[in-house]
ZAMARGU-4260 file (C-alpha; in steps of 0.2 Angstrom, whole numbers, plus 5000, padded with zeros to 4 digits):
<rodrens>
0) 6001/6550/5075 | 5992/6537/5081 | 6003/6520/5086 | 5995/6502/5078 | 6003/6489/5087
5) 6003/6473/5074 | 6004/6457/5087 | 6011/6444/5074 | 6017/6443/5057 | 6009/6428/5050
10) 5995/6429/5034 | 5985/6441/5043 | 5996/6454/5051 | 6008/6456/5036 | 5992/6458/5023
15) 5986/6470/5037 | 6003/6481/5038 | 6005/6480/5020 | 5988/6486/5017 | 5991/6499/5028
20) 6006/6506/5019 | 5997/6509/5006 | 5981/6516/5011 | 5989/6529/5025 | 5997/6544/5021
25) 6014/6547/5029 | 6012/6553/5046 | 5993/6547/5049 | 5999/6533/5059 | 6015/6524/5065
30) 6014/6504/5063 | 6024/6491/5073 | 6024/6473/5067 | 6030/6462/5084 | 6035/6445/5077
35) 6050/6435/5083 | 6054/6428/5064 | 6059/6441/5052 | 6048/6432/5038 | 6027/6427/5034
40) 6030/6409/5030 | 6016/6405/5015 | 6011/6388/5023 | 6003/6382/5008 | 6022/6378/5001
45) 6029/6370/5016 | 6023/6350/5010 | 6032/6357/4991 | 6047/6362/5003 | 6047/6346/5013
50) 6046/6338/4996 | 6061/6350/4986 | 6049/6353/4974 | 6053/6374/4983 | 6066/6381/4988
55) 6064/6384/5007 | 6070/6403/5005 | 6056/6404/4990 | 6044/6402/5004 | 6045/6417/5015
60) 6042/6433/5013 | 6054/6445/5022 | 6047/6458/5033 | 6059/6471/5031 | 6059/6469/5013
65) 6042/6472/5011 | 6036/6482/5025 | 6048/6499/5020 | 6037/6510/5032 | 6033/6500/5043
70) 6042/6495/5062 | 6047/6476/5063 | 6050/6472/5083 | 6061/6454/5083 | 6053/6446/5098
75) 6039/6436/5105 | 6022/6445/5112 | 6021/6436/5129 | 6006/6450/5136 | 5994/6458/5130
80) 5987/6471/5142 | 5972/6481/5134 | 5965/6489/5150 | 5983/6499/5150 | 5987/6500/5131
85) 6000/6489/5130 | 6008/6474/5124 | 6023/6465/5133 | 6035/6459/5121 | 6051/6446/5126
90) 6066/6451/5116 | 6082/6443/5107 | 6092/6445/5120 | 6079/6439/5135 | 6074/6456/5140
95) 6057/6461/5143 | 6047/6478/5134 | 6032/6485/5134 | 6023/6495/5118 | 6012/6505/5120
100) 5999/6509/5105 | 5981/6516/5101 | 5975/6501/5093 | 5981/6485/5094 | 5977/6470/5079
105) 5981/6453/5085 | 5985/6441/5073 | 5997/6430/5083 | 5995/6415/5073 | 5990/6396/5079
110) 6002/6384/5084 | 6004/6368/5083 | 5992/6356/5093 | 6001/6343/5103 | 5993/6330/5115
115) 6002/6323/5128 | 6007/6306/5121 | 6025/6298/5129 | 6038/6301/5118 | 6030/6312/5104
120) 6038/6330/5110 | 6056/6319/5110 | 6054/6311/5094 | 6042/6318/5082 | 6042/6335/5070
125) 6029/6348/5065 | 6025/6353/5047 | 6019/6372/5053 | 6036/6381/5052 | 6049/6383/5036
130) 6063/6376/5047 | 6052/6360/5051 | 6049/6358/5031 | 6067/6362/5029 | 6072/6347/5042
135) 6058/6333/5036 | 6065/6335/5018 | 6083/6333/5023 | 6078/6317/5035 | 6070/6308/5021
140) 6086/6313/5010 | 6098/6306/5022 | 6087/6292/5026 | 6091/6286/5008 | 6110/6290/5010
145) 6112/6278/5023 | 6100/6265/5018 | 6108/6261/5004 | 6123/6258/5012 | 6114/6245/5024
150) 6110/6228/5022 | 6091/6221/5022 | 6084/6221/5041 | 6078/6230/5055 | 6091/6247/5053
155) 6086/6249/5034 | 6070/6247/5036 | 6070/6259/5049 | 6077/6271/5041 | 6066/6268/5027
160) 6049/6271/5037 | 6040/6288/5038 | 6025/6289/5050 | 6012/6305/5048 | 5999/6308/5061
165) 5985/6318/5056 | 5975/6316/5040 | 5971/6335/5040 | 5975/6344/5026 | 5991/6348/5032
170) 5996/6333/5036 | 5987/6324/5019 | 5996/6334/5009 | 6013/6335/5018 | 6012/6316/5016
175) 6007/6315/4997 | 6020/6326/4993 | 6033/6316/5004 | 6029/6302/4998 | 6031/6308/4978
180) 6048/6311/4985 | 6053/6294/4990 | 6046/6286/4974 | 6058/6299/4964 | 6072/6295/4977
185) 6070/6276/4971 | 6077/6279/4955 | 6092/6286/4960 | 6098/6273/4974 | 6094/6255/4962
190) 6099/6245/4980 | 6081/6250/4987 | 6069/6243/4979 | 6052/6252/4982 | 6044/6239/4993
195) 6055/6243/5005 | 6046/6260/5008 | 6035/6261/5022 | 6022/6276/5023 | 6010/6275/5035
200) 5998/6288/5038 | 5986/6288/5055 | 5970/6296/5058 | 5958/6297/5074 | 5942/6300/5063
205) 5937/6287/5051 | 5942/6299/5037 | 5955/6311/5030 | 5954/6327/5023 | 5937/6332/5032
210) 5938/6349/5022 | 5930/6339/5004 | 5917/6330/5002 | 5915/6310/5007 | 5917/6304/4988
215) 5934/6315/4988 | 5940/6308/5003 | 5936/6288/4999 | 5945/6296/4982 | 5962/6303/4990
220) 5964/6288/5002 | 5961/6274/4987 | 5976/6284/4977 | 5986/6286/4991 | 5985/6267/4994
225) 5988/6266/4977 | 6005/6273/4978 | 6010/6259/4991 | 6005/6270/5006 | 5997/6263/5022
230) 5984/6272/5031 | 5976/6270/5047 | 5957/6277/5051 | 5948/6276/5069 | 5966/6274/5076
235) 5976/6283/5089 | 5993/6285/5093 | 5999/6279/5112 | 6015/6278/5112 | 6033/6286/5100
240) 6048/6282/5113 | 6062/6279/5105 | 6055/6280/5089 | 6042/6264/5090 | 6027/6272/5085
245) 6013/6260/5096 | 5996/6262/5088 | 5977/6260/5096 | 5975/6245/5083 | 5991/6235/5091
250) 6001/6238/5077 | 6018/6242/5081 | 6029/6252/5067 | 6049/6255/5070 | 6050/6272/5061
255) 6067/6283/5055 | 6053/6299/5053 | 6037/6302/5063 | 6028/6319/5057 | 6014/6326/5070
260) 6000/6337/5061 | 5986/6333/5071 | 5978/6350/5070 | 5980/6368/5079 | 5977/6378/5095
265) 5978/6395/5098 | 5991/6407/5104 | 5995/6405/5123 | 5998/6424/5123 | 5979/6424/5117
270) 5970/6413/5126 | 5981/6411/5141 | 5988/6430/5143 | 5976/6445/5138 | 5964/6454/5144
275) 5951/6454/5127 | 5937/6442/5129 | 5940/6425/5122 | 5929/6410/5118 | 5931/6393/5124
280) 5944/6388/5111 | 5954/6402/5117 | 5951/6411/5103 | 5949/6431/5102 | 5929/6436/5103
285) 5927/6449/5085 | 5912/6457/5076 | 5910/6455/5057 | 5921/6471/5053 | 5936/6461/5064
290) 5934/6473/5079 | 5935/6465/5095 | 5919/6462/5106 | 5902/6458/5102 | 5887/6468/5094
295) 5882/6473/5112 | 5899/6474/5123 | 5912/6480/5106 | 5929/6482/5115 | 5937/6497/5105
300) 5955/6501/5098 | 5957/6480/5098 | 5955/6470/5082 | 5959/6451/5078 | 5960/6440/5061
305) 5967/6424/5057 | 5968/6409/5065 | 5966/6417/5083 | 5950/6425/5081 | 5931/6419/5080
310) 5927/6428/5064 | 5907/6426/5060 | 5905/6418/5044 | 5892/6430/5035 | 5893/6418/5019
315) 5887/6402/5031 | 5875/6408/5040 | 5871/6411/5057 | 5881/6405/5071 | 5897/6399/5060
320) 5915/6405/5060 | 5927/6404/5047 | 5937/6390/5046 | 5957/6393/5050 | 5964/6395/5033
325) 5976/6406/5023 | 5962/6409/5011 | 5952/6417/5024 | 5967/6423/5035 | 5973/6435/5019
330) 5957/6439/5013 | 5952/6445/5032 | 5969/6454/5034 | 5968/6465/5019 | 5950/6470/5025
335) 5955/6474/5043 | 5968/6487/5033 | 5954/6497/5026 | 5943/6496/5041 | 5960/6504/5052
340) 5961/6517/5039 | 5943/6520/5040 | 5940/6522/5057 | 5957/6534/5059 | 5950/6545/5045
345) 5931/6545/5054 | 5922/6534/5042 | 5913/6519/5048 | 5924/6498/5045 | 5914/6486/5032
350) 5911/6469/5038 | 5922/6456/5031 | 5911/6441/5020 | 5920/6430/5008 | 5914/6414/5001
355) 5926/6402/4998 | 5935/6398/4983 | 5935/6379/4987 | 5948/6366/4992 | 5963/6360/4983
360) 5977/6351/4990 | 5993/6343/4981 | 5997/6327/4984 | 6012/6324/4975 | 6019/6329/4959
365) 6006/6327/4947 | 5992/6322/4958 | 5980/6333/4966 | 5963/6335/4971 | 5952/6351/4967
370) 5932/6355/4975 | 5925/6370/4973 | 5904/6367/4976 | 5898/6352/4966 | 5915/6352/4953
375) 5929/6340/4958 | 5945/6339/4949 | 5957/6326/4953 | 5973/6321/4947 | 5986/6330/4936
380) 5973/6344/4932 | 5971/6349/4948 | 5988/6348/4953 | 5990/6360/4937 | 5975/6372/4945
385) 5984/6370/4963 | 6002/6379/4956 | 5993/6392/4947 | 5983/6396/4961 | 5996/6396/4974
390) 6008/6405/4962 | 5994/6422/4959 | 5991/6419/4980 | 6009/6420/4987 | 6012/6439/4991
395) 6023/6452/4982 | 6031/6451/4962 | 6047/6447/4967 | 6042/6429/4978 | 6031/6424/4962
400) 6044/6425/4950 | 6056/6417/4961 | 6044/6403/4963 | 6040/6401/4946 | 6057/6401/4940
405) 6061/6387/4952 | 6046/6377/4947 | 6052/6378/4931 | 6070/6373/4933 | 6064/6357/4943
410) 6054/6353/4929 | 6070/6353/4917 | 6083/6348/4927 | 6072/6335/4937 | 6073/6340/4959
415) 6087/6343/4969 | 6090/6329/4982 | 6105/6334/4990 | 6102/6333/5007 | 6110/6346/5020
420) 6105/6340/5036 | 6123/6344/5043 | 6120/6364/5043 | 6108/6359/5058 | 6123/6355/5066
425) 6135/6371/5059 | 6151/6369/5073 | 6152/6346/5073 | 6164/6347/5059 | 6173/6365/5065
430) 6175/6354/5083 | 6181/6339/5078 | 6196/6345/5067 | 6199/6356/5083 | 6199/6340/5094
435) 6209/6329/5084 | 6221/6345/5081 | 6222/6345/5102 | 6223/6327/5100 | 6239/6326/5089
</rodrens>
């Protein structure tokens, strides 16, 4: 049997095992998934999880639960050695192994990009991961606990202040959906009033959401100021110690909550440790059909999709790649599948075109912005389209129904906003009734 070697479980490497399973017969070919989570996170729900409006666990799709024939390896690719057929993975419990395979599909997935600004890595969060989703949403809930309790000043205002920097899709609609959430919270604690809410969002360029068009853009930052939020455009951010967010206009923001989704960067274990040829964004070199190499050096037995790999954009034109998305990302992943099963059965691999379906992004509970060509839909009916969509695009019967289900409890019952930021810390209550017991 021949051995495929899946280096990352993200969009592309679970689309590309699962497509495998069922094209191969049993026997033709052994695959091996290496991924130190046991779940694909569907990114596009993480502002929806940040916000409540998802259950966190409604997110992710479990590997071993949807992968039946396939190996799952829990550890983190540090290597990836072509010349000698094999990847070096680190596992749970710190050791070091190395897999061998016939043909190796990288797919390790970006990460998040940080710049080197003093106090960001100490006092900031991501929005790329379920767990980061998971811990903003319990922030803001706790936030509100304690506020409430607090009299008006510095502490409660604080407290009361959330900072996004990044006006990238990511971060515009991790911030509208965030910001729905507070407006909701309001209701519930009448002490606050919502003039006490601070959001500010903060953007180098001098525009958010640089995947719609200009009118779109001008559109999603007017109802965002709308909403009460602040948003700050040809601004930097130069300093977050101990919390004082220092911005490149000289504003100065005191903030409970600062959120960092200014862009991605590829893998280290792809640009900084491999042998495949990578481009100057560190990003795996491929052909149209997702093999590795170029039309005149093709590197065989190695493939790459997803946001670590320079993929041609056929439907562009010449000299394009397509962009980092999870549109193109499960789309490229399902066509890899068939070009492995075609090369292992002697048949020649398809080149991967797609043209994109347009843009949507949520921005809160009804509101939403739609693009696809010359049509622009914004508002509740594109927040309608945005669910549907995402609801058909999130993999396998069972995570759909669980979504739906939940969407439609929430739209019943209203959202859950009990916060449980203490099962971050699991053993504080467990060791201080051990304390005091020692104590007395």
């Amino acid at each position: 049997m021949r051995k495929i070697v899946i280096v990352g479980g993200g969009y592309a490497g679970f689309y590309t095992a699962w497509g495998l399973e069922k094209r191969l017969r049993r026997g033709e070919a052994e695959v091996i998934v290496v991924d130190p989570a046991p779940y694909m996170t569907y990114q596009p729900f993480l502002p929806e999880v940040a916000a409540g409006s998802i259950e966190a666990r409604h997110a992710i799709v479990p590997l071993h639960r949807h992968l039946r024939r396939t190996r799952i390896v829990s550890g983190r690719a540090t290597a990836i050695d072509h010349a000698a057929r094999t990847v070096r993975v680190e596992l749970p419990d710190g050791s070091m192994a190395d897999l061998s395979y016939d043909e190796v599909v990288v797919t390790a997935g970006a990460v998040t990009r940080v710049f080197p600004v003093p106090g960001i890595a100490e006092k900031a969060i991501g929005l790329k991961r379920i767990e980061e989703a998971v811990a903003v949403r319990d922030a803001v809930l706790t936030a509100f606990d304690e506020a409430v309790s607090l009299r008006r000043g510095p502490e409660r205002q604080r407290r009361l202040t959330v900072v996004f920097i990044g006006g990238g899709f990511a971060g515009v609609e991790g911030f509208g959906e965030l910001l729905s959430l507070a407006t909701a919270l309001s209701k519930y604690h009448p002490d606050l009033s919502r003039d006490e809410l601070a959001f500010h969002l903060v953007d180098a360029s001098d525009h958010i959401l640089p995947e719609v068009t200009p009118p779109a853009r001008v559109w999603v930052e007017r109802h965002l100021q709308s909403r009460g939020a602040i948003v700050h455009l040809n601004t930097t951010v130069t300093s977050v110690v101990d919390g004082r967010v220092e911005l490149s206009n000289g504003v100065s923001i005191d903030a409970g909550l600062v959120v960092w989704t200014a862009g991605i960067a590829a893998n280290p274990v792809v640009s900084r440790h491999t042998d495949l040829p990578t481009d100057e964004r560190g990003l795996v070199i491929v052909r149209p059909d997702l093999r590795v190499g170029t039309e005149d050096e093709p590197i065989d037995h190695a493939w790459a999709a997803g946001d670590d790999a320079a993929v041609p954009d056929l439907a562009s034109g010449a000299g394009a790649y397509t962009i980092p998305n999870a549109q193109h990302a499960v789309r490229q992943g399902k066509r890899l599948a068939k070009n492995l099963a075609a090369v292992i059965r002697g048949r020649t691999p398809k080149a991967y075109r797609h043209r994109s379906l347009g843009t949507i992004a949520t921005l809160g509970i009804g509101h939403g912005i739609f693009q696809s060509g010359p049509i622009t839909i914004k508002g509740l009916p594109a927040w309608i389209i945005h669910r549907g969509y995402h609801v058909l695009a999130v993999p396998t019967w069972e995570r759909k129904t669980r979504v739906s289900l939940g969407w439609l409890g929430a739209l019943f019952l209203g959202r859950d906003i009990a916060s449980l930021a203490s099962v971050q810390r699991p053993r504080d209550a467990f060791r201080d009734d051990a304390t005091s017991r020692r104590a007395a």
